[in-house]
C-alpha positions, -999 to +999 in steps of 0.1 A: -866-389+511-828-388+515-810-415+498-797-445+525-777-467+506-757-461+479-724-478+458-695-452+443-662-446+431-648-414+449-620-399+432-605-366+449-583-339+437-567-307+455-577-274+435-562-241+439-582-207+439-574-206+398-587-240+392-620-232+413-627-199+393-626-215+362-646-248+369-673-226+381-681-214+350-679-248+336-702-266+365-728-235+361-731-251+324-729-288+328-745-294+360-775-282+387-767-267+420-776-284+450-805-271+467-788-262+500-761-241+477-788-221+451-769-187+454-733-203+445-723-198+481-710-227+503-730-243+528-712-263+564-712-297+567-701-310+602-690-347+611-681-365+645-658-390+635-659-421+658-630-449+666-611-464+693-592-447+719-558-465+699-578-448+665-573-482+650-598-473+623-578-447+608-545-460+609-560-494+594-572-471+569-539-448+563-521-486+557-544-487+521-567-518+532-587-537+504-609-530+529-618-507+550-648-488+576-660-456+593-682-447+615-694-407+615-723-386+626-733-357+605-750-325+604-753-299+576-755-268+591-745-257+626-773-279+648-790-257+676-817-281+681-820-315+694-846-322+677-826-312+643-820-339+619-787-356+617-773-385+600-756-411+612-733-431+583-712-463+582-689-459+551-669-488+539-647-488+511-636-526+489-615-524+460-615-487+452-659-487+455-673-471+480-706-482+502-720-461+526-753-462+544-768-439+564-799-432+588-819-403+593-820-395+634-826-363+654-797-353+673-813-368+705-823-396+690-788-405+678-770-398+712-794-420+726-791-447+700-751-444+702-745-441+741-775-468+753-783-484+720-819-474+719-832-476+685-864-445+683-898-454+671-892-439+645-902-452+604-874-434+586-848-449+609-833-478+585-830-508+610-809-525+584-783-493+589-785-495+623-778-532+632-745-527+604-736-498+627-740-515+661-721-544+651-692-520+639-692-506+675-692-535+693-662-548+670-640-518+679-656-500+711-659-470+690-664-430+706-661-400+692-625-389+681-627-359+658-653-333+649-643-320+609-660-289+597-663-274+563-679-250+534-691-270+504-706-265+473-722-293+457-736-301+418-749-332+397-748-334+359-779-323+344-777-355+317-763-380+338-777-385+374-747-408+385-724-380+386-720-356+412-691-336+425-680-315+453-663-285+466-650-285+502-632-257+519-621-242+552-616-275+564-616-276+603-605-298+622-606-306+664-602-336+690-623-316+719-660-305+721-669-332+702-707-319+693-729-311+665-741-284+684-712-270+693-698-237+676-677-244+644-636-239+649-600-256+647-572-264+629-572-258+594-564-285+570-556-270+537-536-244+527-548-212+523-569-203+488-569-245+487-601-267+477-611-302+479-630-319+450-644-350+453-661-363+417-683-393+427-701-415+400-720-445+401-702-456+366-681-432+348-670-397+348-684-372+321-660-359+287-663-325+297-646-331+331-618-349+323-613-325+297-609-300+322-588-320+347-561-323+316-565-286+303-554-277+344-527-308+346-549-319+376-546-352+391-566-370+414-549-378+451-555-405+480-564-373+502-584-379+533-598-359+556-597-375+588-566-391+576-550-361+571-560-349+603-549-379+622-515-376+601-508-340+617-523-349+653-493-373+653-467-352+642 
């Protein structure tokens, strides 16, 4: 079963092509591929971000809260059934640790859950999950604002199960069609031959990693997706 509830710190960093071909390697050694990535090619995540119609979540978030909330509905892989499993997550963020819970829902399921509240009949549905999420939408009046699309690669540490790290490209970016089911485009929101890493751990971060990080001169950045998508919607 698909892990619910979990505590991190998330630390990101923005990698160049260079940087990428030589963690490979490194990752390959130290750490398993995830399951949906066993041929070292990425695999698409998709996420409907919700807020308010004055995106109040975001800029609360851009203004570096102790803390902070959002709301998104998730997919990996294009959905082209409605009976296709989704995810539906309420991430929260206090003093640099993240929380984030999440319930397992078709797509139907959830579109009826978010638009008339109906929770399915359902016993991997986390009720818990779902009552956190409905009070977050009555709070704000939340609806979807932004669809965000990309490739990742994904890998944990074979000795140490807290650690896991990510490679995100072709990040896409839109504030129409706002489906799971609908085709994959927009805006790009890196440059090109640019990655995303995020390096999540439960605790602390591995030797071998931060060795790398200061062999590259890489540092980590307060990069955020939908935060940097909201930044150039406004511009």
């Amino acid at each position: 079963m698909a892990i619910e509830i979990f505590n991190r710190v998330e630390l990101k960093y923005i990698l160049t092509q260079d940087d990428v071909d030589e963690l490979i390697p490194l990752l390959n050694e130290k750490m398993k591929s995830d399951v949906y990535n066993p041929d070292g090619k990425t695999y698409p995540v998709s996420n409907v971000y919700f807020d308010t119609d004055s995106d109040e979540l975001i800029i609360k978030s851009l203004e570096k809260p102790v803390y902070k909330e959002k709301l998104r509905i998730r997919s990996y892989g294009q959905v082209k059934d409605k009976n296709e499993t989704v995810f539906l997550e309420i991430k929260k963020k206090f003093d640099g640790v993240v929380y984030k819970r999440r319930s397992l829902f078709t797509l139907e399921g959830a579109r009826r859950f978010l638009k008339d509240g109906i929770v399915p009949d359902d016993k991997v549905v986390n009720r818990q999950v779902l009552f956190e999420i409905k009070d977050l939408m009555k709070r704000y009046e939340l609806k979807p604002r932004v669809f965000i699309s990309y490739g990742r690669l994904a890998f944990f540490d074979k000795e140490n199960d807290d650690f896991r790290l990510t490679l995100d490209k072709n990040i896409l970016t839109r504030r129409e069609d706002l489906f799971l089911d609908s085709p994959v485009y927009g805006e790009s929101l890196l440059k090109e031959g640019e990655w995303l890493m995020e390096a999540k751990a439960f605790k602390t971060f591995p030797l071998w990693f931060a060795q790398f990080l200061s062999k590259r001169k890489i540092y980590n950045t307060s990069f955020s997706k939908y935060g940097s998508e909201y930044r150039n919607y406004k511009q």
